[in-house]
C-alpha positions as CSV (number, residue, x, y, z in Angstrom):
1,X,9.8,35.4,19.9
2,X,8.9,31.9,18.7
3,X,6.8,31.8,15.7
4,X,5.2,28.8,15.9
5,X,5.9,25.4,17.6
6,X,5.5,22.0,17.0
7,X,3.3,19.1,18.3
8,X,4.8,16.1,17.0
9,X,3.5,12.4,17.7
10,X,5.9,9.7,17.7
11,X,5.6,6.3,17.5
12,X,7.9,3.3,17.3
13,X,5.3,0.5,16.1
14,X,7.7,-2.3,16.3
15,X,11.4,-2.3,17.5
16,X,13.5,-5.6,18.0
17,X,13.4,-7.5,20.9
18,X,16.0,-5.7,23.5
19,X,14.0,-2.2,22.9
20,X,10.4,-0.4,24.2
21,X,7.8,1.4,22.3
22,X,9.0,5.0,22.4
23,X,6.2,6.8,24.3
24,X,4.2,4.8,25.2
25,X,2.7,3.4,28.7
26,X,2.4,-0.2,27.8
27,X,4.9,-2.7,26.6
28,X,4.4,-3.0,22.3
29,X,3.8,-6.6,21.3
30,X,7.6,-7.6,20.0
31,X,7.6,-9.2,16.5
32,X,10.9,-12.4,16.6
33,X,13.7,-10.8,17.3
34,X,15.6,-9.9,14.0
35,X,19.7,-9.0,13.8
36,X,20.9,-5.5,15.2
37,X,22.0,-3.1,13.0
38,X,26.0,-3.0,13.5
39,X,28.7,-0.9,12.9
40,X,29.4,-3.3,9.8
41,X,25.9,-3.4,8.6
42,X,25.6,-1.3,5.0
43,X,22.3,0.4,4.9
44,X,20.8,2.0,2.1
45,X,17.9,4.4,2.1
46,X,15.3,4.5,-1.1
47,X,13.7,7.6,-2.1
48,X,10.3,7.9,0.0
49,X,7.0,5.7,-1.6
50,X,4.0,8.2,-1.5
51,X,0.7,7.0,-0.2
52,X,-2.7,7.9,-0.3
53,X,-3.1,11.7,1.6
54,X,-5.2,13.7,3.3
55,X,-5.7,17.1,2.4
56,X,-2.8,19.2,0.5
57,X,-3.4,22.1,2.0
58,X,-3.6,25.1,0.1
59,X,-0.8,25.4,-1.8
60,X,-0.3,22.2,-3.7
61,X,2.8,19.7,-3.7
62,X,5.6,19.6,-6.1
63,X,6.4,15.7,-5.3
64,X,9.8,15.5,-6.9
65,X,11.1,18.2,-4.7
66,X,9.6,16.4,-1.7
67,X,11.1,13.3,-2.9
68,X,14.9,14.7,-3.1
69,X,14.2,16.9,0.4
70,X,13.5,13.4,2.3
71,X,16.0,11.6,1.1
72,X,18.3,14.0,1.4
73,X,17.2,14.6,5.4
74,X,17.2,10.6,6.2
75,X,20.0,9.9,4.6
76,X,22.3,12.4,6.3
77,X,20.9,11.5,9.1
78,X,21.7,7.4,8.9
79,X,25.1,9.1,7.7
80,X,25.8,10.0,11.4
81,X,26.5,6.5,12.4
82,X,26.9,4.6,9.3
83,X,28.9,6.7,6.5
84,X,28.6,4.1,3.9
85,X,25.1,4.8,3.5
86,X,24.1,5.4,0.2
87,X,20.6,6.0,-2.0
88,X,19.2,2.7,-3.8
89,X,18.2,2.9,-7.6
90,X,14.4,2.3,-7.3
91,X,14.6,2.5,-11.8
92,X,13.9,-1.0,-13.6
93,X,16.9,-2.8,-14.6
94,X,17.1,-3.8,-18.3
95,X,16.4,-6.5,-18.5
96,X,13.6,-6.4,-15.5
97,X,15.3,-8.3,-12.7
98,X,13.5,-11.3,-11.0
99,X,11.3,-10.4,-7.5
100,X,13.3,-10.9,-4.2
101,X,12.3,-14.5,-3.0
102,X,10.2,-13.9,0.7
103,X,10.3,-10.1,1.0
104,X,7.0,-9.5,-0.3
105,X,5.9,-12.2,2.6
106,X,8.5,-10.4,4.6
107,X,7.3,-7.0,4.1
108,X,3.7,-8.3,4.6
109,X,2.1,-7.0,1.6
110,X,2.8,-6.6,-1.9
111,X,5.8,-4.1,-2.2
112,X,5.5,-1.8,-4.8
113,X,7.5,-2.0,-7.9
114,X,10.0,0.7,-7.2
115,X,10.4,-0.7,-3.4
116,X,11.3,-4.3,-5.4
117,X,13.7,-2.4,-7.3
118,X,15.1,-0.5,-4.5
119,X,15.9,-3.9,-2.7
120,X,17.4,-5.5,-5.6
121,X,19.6,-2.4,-5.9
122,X,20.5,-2.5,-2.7
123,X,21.4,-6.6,-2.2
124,X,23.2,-6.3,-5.4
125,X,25.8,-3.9,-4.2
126,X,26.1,-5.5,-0.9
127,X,23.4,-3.3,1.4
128,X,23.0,-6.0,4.6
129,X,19.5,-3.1,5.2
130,X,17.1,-1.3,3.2
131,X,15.2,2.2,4.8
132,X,12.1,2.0,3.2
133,X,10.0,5.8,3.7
134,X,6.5,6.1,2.8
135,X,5.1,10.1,2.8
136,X,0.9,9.4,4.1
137,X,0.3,12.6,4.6
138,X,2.5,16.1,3.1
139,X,0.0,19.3,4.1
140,X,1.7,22.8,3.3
141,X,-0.9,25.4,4.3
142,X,-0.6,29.2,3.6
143,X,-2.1,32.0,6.0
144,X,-3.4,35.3,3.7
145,X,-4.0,37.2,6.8
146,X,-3.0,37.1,10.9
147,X,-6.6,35.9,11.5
148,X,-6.1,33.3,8.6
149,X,-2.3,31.7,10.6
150,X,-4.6,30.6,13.3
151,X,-7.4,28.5,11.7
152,X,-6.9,25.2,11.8
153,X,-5.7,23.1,9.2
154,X,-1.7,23.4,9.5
155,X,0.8,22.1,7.5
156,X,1.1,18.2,9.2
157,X,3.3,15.6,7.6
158,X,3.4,11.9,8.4
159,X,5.8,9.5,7.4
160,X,6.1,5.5,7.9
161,X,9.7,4.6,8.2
162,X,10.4,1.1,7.7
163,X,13.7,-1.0,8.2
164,X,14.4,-3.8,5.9
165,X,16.8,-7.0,6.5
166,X,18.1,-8.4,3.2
167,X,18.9,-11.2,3.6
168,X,17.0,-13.2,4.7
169,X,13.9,-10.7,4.1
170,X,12.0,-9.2,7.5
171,X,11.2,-6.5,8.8
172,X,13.8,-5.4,11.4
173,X,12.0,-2.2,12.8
174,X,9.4,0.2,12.0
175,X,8.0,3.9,12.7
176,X,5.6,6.3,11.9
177,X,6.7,9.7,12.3
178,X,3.7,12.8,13.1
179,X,4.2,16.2,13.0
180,X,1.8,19.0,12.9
181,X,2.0,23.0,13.0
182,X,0.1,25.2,15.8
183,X,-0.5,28.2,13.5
184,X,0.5,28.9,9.7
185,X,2.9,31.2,9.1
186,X,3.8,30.0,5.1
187,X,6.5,28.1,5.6
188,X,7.4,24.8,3.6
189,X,6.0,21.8,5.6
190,X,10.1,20.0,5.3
191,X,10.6,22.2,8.2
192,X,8.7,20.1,10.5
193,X,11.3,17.2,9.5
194,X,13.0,18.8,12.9
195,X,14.9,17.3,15.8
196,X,12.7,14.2,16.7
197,X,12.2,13.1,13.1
198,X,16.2,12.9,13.7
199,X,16.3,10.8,16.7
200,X,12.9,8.7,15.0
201,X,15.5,7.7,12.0
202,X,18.5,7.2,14.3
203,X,16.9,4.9,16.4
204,X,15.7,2.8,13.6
205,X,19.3,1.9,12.9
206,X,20.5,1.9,16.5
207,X,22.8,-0.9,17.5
């Protein structure tokens, strides 16, 4: 008997020239068309930014643990196709090193300073990509009762997945990833990272 099943909303907000919004019934508006990501093409995933959330739910987050459990999931799954995939240091260098010229312009904001560092690390030891994550929303609900599984809120995560050329800077494709619960049944909300949030990554570094 299934115990509960997933609603998940997925959405490929920008995607390079020779590719369609996933889901959609409209063509997306195409941003210039940046490089492919090829079977040469080193790609390096940072530990996941967290933004601003919604609710926790009623059990709290332990954000470390979140942390390691994403980047653990993405980057086994950009392992798949490229096995030189690796984690990027997102710590300062001593001495602090200089910003990346053009990927704050690139990125279209003001990166954060662990994203900065992230990039640097990656560059530095050759990444041609950097898999930038950002966790907007990380709800883990428990359910003291049978009555209690079925009132709404669920656990729900969301997740902005965004794909960064090095050099020179852009933005080479970008997702947001949404999945929600139908009823609680206490389990950890990483479960919801399921099969779709693994084709969502894998077609972010599709060739």
């Amino acid at each position: 008997m299934r115990r509960h099943s997933n609603v998940p909303a997925l959405v490929i907000v920008a995607m390079t020239a020779t590719a369609c919004t996933a889901g959609s019934p409209t063509a997306a508006q195409l941003p210039s068309p940046t490089p492919e990501v090829t079977s040469s093409s080193h790609v390096m995933v940072m530990p996941p930014l967290v933004a601003a959330t919604a609710s926790p739910g009623n059990v709290g987050r332990d954000f470390p643990a979140i942390e390691s459990e994403v980047t653990t999931r993405i980057l086994s799954i950009v392992r798949e196709r490229l096995p030189s995939a690796a984690v990027a240091d997102r710590r300062s260098a001593s001495p602090p090193a200089p910003r990346l010229p053009g990927y704050d312009a690139a990125a279209g904001e003001v990166v954060s300073v662990d994203e900065m560092n992230a990039a640097i690390d990656a560059r530095t030891r050759g990444a041609t990509h950097l898999l930038v994550p950002t966790i907007t929303e990380w709800k883990q609900m428990r359910a003291g009762d049978p009555v209690g599984a079925l009132i709404i809120p669920h656990n729900s995560v969301t997740i902005r997945l965004r794909l960064m050329r090095l050099d020179p800077p852009a933005i080479a494709r970008q997702a947001t990833f949404h999945n929600k619960a139908h009823v609680t049944l206490n389990q950890k909300a990483n479960r919801l990272l399921d099969e779709r949030f693994r084709r969502t990554v894998l077609q972010l570094i599709a060739r």
